[in-house]
KOLNUDREN-649280 format. One record per residue: x, y, z of N, C-alpha, C, O in turn. Coordinates in steps of 0.02 Angstrom, whole numbers, plus 50000, padded with zeros to 5 digits. Atoms other than C-alpha are relative to their C-alpha. Layout:
BEGIN
XYZXYZXYZXYZ ...
# end
This chain:
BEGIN
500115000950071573756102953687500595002949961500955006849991 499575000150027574906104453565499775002549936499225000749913 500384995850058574836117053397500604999149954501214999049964 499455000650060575566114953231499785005349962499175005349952 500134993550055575606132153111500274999149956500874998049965 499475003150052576126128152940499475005149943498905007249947 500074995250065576106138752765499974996049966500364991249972 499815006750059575776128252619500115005449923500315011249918 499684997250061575996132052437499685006349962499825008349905 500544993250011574676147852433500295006350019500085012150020 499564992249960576006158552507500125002149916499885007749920 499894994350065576306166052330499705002050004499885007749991 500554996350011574806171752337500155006450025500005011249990 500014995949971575236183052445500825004149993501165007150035 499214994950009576936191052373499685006349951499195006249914 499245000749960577816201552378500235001450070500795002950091 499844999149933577506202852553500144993750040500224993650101 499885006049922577776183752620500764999149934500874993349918 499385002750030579476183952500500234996650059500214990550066 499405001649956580566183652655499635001350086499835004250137 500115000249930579466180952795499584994649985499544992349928 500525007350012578066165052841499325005549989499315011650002 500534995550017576376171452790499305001750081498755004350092 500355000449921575816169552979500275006950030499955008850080 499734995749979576836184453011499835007249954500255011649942 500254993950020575716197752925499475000850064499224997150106 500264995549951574906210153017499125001149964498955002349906 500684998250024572956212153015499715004150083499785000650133 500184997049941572276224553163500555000950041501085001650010 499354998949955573526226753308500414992049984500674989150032 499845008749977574116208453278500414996049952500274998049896 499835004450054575106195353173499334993949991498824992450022 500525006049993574246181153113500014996850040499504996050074 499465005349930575286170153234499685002550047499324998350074 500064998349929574856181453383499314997950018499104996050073 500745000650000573106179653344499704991450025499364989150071 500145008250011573026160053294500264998150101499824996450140 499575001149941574356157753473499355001950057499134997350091 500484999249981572916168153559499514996750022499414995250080 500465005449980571466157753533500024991650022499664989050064 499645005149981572376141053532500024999950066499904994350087 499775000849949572776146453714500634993250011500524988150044 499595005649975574426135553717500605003249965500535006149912 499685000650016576186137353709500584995349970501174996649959 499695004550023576706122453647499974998549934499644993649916 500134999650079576866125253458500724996249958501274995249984 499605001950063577786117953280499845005049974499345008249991 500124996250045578006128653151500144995149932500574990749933 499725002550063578046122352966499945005949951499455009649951 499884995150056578726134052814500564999049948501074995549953 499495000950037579626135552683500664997950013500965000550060 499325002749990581276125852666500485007649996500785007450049 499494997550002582436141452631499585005450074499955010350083 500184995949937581496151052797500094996850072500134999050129 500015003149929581616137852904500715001350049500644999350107 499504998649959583296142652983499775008050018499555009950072 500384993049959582776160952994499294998750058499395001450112 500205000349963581226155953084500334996250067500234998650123 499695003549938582176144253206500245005650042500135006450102 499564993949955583166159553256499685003850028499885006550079 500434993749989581736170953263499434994850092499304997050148 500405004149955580666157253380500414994750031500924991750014 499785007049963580816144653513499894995649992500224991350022 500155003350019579926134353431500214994649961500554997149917 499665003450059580456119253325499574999649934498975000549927 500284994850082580226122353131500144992749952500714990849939 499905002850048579766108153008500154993250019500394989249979 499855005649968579936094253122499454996250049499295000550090 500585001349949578486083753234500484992450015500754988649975 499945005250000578996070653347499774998650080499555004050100 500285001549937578466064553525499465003850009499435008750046 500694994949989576606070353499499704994650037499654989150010 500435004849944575706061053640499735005150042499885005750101 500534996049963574416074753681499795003249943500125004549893 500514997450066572846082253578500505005949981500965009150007 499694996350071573316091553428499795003649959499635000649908 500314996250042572696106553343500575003249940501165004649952 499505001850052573446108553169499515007449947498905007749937 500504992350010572956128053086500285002149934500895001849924 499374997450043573496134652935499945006850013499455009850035 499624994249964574456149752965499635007649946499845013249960 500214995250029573456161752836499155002350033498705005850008 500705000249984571946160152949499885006350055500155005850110 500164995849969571266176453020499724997750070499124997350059 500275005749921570796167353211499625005850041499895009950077 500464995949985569266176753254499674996550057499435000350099 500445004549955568426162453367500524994450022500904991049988 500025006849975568806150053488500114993449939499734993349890 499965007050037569366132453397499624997550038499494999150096 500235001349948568376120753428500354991850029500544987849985 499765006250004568996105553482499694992850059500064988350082 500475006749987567676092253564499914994349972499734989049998 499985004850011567786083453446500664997849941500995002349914 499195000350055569396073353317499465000949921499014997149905 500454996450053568636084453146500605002849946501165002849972 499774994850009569446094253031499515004549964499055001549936 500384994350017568586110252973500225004749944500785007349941 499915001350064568386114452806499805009649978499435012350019 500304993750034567986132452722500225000949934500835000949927 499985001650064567746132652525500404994049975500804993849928 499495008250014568496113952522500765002450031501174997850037 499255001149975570186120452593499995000350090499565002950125 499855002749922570886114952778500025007250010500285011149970 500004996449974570506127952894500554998750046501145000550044 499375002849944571226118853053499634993250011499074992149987 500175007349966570946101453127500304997250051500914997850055 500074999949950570756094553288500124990649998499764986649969 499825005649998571686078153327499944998050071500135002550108 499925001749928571496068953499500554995149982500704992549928 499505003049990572896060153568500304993349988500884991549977 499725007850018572796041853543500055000249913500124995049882 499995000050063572816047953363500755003549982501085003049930 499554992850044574146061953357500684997750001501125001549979 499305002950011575736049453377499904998049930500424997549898 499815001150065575286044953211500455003449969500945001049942 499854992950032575736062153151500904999750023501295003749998 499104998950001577736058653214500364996449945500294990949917 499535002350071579026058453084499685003349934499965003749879 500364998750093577606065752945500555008749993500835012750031 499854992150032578206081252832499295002450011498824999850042 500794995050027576766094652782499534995649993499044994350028 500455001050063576126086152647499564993750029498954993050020 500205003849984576016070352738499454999950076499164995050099 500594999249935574876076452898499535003949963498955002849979 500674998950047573816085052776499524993249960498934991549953 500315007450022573576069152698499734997050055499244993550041 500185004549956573306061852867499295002950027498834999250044 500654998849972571926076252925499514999649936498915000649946 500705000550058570896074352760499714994949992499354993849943 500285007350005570456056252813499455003250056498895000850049 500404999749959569556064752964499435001849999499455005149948 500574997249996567686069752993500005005749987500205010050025 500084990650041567396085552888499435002350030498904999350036 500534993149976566446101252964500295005549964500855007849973 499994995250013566206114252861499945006450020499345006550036 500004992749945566326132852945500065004549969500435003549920 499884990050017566326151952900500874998750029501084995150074 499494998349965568106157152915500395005049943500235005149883 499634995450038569426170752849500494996949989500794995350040 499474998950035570736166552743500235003349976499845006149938 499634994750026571886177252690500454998649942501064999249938 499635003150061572296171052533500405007749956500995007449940 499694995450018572656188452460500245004550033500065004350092 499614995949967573816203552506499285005050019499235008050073 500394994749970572076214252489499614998350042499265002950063 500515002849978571066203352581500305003050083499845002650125 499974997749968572146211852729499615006050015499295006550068 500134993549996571626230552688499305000150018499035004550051 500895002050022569796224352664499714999150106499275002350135 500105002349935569856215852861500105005650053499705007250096 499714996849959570996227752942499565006550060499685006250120 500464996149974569676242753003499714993150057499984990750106 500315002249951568646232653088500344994950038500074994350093 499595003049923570006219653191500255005850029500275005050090 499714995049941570746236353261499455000750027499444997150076 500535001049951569076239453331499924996550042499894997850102 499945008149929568986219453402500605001550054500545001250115 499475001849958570706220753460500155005550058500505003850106 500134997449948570426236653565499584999450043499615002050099 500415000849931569036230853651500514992650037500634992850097 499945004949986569826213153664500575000050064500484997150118 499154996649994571906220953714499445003050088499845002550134 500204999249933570686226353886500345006750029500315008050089 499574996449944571896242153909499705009649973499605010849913 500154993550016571366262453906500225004250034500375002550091 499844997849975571856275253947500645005849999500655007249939 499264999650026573806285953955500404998150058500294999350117 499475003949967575116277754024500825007649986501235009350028 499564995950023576336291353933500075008350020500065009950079 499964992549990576516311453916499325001549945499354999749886 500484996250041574856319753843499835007950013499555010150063 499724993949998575216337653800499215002850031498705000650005 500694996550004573696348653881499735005149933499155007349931 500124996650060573786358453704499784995649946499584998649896 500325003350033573226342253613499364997950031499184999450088 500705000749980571466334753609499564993149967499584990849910 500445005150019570336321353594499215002749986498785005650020 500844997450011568776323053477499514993949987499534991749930 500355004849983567586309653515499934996550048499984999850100 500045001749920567326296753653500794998150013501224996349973 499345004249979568796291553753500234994450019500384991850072 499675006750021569356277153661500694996749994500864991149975 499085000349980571406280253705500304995550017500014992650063 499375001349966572856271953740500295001449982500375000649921 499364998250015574376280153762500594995450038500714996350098 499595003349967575696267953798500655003050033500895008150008 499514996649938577156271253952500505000849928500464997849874 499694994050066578436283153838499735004049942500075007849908 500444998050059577256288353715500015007350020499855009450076 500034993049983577436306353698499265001549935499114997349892 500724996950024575686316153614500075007949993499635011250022 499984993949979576326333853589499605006349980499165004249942 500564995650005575306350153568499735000749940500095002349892 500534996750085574096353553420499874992849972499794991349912 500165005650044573816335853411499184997350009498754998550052 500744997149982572266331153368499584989149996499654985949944 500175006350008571406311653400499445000350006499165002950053 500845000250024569616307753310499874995450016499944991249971 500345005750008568886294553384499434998849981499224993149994 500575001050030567366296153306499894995649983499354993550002 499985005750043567626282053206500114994850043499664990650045 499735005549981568426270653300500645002250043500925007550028 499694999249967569706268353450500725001649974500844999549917 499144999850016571726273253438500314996650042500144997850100 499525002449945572996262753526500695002649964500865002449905 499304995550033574726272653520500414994350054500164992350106 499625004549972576056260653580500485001550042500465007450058 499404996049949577636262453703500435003349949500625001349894 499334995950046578846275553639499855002849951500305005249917 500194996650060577696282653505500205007150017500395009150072 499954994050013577876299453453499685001749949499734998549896 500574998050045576446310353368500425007350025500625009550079 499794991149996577086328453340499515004549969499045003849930 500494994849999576396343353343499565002349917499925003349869 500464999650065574896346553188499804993349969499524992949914 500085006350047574756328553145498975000550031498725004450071 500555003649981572906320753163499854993249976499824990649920 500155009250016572516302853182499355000150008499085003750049 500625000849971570786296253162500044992350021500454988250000 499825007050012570346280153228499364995849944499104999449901 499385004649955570156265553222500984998549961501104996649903 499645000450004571976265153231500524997250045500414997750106 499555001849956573546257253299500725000449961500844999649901 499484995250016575296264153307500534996050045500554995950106 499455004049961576886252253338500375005850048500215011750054 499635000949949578146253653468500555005949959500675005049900 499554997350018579386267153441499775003749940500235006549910 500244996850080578396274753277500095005550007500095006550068 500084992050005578486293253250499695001349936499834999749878 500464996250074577056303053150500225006350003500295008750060 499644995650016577796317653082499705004950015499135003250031 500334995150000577266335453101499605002149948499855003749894 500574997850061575556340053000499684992249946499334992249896 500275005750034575306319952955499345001450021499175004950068 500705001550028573476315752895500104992150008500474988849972 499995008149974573206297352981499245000149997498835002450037 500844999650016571536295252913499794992250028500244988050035 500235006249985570496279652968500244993249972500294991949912 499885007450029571016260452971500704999549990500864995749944 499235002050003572866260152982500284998050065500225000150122 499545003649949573956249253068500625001349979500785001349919 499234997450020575766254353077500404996450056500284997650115 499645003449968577056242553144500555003050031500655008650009 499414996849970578586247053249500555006249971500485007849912 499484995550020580016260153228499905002849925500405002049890 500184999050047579186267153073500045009350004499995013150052 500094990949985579226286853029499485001849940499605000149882 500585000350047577506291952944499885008449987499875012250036 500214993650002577106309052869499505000949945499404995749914 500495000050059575806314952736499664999550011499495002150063 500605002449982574236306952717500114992650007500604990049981 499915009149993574006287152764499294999450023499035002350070 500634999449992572306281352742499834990149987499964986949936 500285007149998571616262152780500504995649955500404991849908 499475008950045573246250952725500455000350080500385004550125 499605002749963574616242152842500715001149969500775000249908 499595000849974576306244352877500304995750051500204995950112 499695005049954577356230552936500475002750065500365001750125 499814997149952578476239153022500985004949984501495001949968 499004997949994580436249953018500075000949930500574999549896 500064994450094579866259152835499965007350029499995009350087 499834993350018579946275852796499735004249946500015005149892 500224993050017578636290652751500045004250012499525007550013 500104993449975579166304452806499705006449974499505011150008 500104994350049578766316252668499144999150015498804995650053 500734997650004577046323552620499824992449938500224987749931 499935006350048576276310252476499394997150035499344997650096 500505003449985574696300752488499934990949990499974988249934 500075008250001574466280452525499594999250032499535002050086 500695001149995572866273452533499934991949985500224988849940 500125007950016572186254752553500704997249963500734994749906 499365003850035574156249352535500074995150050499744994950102 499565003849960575206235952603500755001250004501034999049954 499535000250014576886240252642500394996950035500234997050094 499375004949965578526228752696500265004450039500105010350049 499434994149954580016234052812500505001549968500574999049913 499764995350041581216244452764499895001849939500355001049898 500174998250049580236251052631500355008450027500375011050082 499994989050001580756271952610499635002449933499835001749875 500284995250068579606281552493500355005750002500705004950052 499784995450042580276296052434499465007550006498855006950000 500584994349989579396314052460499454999549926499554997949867 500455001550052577896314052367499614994649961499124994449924 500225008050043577816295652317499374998550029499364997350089 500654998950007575776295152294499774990449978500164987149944 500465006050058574646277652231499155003450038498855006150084 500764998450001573056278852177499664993850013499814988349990 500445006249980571656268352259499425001349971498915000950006 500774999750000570266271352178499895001849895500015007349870 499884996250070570086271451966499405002749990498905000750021 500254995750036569216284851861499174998149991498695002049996 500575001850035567816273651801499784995350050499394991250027 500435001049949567336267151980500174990049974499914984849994 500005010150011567916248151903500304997750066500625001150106 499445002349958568596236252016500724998649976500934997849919 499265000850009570396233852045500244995449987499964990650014 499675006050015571626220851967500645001350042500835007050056 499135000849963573396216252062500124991049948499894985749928 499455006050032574676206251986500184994550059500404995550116 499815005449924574896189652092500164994749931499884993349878 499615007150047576186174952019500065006249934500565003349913 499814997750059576376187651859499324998649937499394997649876 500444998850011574686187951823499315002850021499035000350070 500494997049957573136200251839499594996750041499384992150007 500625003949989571776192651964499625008750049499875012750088 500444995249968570226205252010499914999950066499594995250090 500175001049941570196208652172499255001650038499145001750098 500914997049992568106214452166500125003350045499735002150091 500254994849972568526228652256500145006249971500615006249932 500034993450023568386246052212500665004850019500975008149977 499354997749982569856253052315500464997450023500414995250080 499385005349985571486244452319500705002849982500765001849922 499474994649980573216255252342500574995749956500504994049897 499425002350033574976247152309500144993150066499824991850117 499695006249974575796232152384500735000049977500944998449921 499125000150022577886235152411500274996350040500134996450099 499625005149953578996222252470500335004250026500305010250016 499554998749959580326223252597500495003749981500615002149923 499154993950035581956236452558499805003149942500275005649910 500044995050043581046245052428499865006449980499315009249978 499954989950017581486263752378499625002549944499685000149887 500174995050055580486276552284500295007149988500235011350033 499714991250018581236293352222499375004550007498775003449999 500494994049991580526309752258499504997949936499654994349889 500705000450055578556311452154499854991749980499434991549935 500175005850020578376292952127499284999250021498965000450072 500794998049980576656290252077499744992549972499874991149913 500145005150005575886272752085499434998649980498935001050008 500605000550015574666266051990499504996350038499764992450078 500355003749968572956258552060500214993850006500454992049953 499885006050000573306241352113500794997350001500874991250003 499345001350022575326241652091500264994750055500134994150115 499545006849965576296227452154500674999450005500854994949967 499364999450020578176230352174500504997050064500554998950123 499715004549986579286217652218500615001750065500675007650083 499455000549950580896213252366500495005749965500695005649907 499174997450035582346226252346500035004049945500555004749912 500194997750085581576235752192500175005850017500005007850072 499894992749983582276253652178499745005349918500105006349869 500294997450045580976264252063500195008750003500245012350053 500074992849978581176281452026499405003949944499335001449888 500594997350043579656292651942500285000749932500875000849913 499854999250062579336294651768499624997549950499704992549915 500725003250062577736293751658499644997350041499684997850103 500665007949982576356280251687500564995150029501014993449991 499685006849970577226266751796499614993349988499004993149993 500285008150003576836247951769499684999750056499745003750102 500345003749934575826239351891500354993650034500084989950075 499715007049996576996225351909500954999450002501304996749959 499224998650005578906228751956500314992850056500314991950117 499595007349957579866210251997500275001550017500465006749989 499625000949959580886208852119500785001749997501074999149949 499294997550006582776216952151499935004049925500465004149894 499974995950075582296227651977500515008950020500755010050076 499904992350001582936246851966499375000549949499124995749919 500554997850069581576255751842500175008150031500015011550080 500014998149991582366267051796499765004949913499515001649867 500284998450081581966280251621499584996849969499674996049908 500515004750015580466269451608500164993949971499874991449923 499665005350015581416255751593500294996050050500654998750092 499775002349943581756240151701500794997249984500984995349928 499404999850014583536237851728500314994550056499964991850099 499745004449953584676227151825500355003550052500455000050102 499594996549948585636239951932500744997550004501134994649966 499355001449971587066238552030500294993150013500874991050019 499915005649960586746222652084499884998450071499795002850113 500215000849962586406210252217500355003350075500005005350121 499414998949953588046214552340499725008450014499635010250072 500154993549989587526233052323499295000450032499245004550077 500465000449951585786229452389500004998250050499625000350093 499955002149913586316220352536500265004650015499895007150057 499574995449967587476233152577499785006950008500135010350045 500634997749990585956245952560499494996750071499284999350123 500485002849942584916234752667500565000350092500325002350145 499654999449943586306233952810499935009650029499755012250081 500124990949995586296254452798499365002050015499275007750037 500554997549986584606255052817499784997450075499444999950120 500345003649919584396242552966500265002650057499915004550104 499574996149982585926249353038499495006250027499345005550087 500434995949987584666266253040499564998850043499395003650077 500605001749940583366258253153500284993950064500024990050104 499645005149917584636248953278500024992549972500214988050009 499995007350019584486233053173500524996149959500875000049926 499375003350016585776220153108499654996449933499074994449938 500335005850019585516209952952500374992350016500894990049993 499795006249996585776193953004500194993949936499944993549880 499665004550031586716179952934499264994949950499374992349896 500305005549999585216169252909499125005949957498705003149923 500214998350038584106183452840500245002349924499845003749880 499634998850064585496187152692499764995449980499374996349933 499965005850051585416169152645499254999849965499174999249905 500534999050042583416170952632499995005849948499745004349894 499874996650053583736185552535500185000349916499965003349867 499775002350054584846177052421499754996649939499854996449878 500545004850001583546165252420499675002049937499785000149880 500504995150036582276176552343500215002749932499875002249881 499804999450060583446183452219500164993749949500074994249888 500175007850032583596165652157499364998849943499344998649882 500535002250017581996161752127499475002549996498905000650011 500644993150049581116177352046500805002349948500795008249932 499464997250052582866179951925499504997749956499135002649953 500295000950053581786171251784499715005749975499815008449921 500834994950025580206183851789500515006749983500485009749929 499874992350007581376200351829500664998749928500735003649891 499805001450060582596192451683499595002649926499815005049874 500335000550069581096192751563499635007350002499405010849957 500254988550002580506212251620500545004149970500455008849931 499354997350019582276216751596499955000149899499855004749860 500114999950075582266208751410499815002249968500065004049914 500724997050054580586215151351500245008449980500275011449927 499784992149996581186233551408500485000749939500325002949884 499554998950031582886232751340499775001449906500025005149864 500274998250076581916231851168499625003449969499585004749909 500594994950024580506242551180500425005949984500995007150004 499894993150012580526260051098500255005850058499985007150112 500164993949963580946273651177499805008249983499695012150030 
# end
């Protein structure tokens, strides 16, 4: 069988974390979307479809071919890539499967699926909405919070599912496990003394090459990329997923980390989302939870939408810096490349490549000076920026100049 994963035009929805990546490549429990969707699919024979300025970065990143279908002469499952893949597809019969009127996935058999060579997107969408509709339960992940909301409970699934327990690594006899033994310590994973793992809650999976130092405590459920280090005296409170080469200190309580950011300091984040190479800043705090128990609004497209929940953190794109004390409001949303530093009440809403700085958004240095930032930072975790992630970069600054143009303007005129 043969799988097609494609993003359609809902990926805003989900910025500023799918700026410069496909929206299949967020993290919910130990997992991408991709790994998940690839998972149940059982098959390696995949398309990808995404955005025109990503499609050369994904080519590079996958083996896959990107944006292209042609010699399909075997059944055909066709998914969109924001779909949390909790169950088995089913595919008995040629359907597609429907949840609140939008395409979940659809299930093409073969004497049908040569149609589908030569189509774009738009045009095999057109082709599965002629098919036998079944409506189904299913997760979309149409919003950035609709991660934080899921996340707890797939780390649970995905440790029973992942089949592995146990330590594979170094576990200090001066640290300790308080609850059942729901462990994995992956081969390099060091665990050193006074450390303290709650499974009460829920299982921990610590990955190869982690490092937990001495005074930290993790509760679970939790999972802890490849190479991560939690700092001495971190507070890893329940429901966090933390992606690769990451350094975490403070408190971190039920949000995601993509992966190769930077908390080291003390500072509290709660029900967030954060990109890679993000660096907070000692102290840099958001609040999840407002005063008067309302639910939370987030800025999506450059306008509020409620997210009906009660606790909802920050959401920071990729390469973005905070200065020491930066204190985020409930719900904040701050864009690719943005470099904030504290100072008063902060907006909830900082576009993309901004500085804000004297409560004021500014243009900075410029774009050349942020790449050359971003190389310094990747540089820091063994990584290159590639040729082909600049150009998406460029990309991005492109086509958010309007909005961070018209933040810039408004500022430049307000009082001070």
């Amino acid at each position: 069988m043969k799988l097609i994963v494609y993003e359609n035009d809902t990926w805003s929805n989900l910025t500023p974390l799918s700026y410069i990546r496909p929206v299949f490549e967020l993290r919910c429990g130990m997992y991408t979307l991709l790994e998940r969707i690839l998972n149940k699919a059982k098959t390696d024979d995949v398309i990808l479809f995404v955005r025109d300025y990503l499609a050369n970065l994904v080519r590079k990143k996958y083996k896959y071919p990107v944006n292209h279908v042609s010699e399909l002469n075997d059944d055909l499952l066709i998914v969109d890539g924001k779909l949390l893949a909790t169950d088995n597809f089913k595919t008995d019969k040629e359907a597609v499967y429907l949840c609140d009127n939008e395409i979940v996935y659809a299930f093409v058999k073969k004497e049908n699926a040569s149609k589908i060579n030569g189509m774009n997107l738009a045009q095999i969408l057109d082709f599965v909405k002629t098919l036998p509709a079944v409506n189904i339960d299913a997760k979309l992940m149409r919003y950035p919070w609709n991660f934080i909301h899921e996340n707890p409970e797939m780390l649970k699934k995905d440790f029973i599912s992942c089949g592995k327990k146990g330590i594979e690594g170094v576990f200090s006899p001066q640290a300790g496990v308080k609850g059942p033994d729901d462990i994995f310590i992956g081969e390099g994973a060091e665990i050193h003394p006074f450390v303290v793992l709650d499974t009460s809650s829920g299982s921990i999976f610590i990955d190869k090459k982690a490092r937990i130092f001495p005074f930290s405590r993790i509760e679970g459920p939790c999972y802890i990329g490849e190479d991560t280090h939690i700092m001495p005296g971190a507070s890893i409170r329940e429901g966090n997923s933390i992606g690769p080469v990451c350094r975490i200190g403070g408190e971190l309580e039920e949000s995601i980390i993509q992966g190769y950011s930077n908390k080291y300091h003390d500072g509290f984040i709660g029900h967030a989302y954060i990109g890679e190479f993000v660096n907070l800043g000692a102290l840099t705090t958001n609040s999840d939870l407002k005063n008067d128990y309302s639910t939370v609004s987030v800025y999506v497209n450059g306008k509020p939408v409620d997210t009906g929940d009660l606790k909802v953190g920050s959401f920071i794109g990729d390469h973005t810096k905070t200065s020491i004390g930066t204190l985020f409001n409930t719900g904040t949303s701050a864009g690719v490349m943005c470099n904030i530093t504290a100072g008063g009440i902060l907006p909830k809403f900082f576009p993309s490549f901004v500085w804000y700085v004297n409560n004021k958004f500014m243009k900075g240095f410029g774009l050349e000076m942020m790449l050359n930032t971003a190389r310094a930072a990747m540089d820091r975790r063994k990584r290159v920026l590639t040729q082909e992630e600049e150009d998406v970069i460029r990309k991005v600054y492109e086509i958010t100049a309007e909005m961070r143009k018209s933040y810039i303007a408004k500022s430049s005129k307000a009082k001070t």
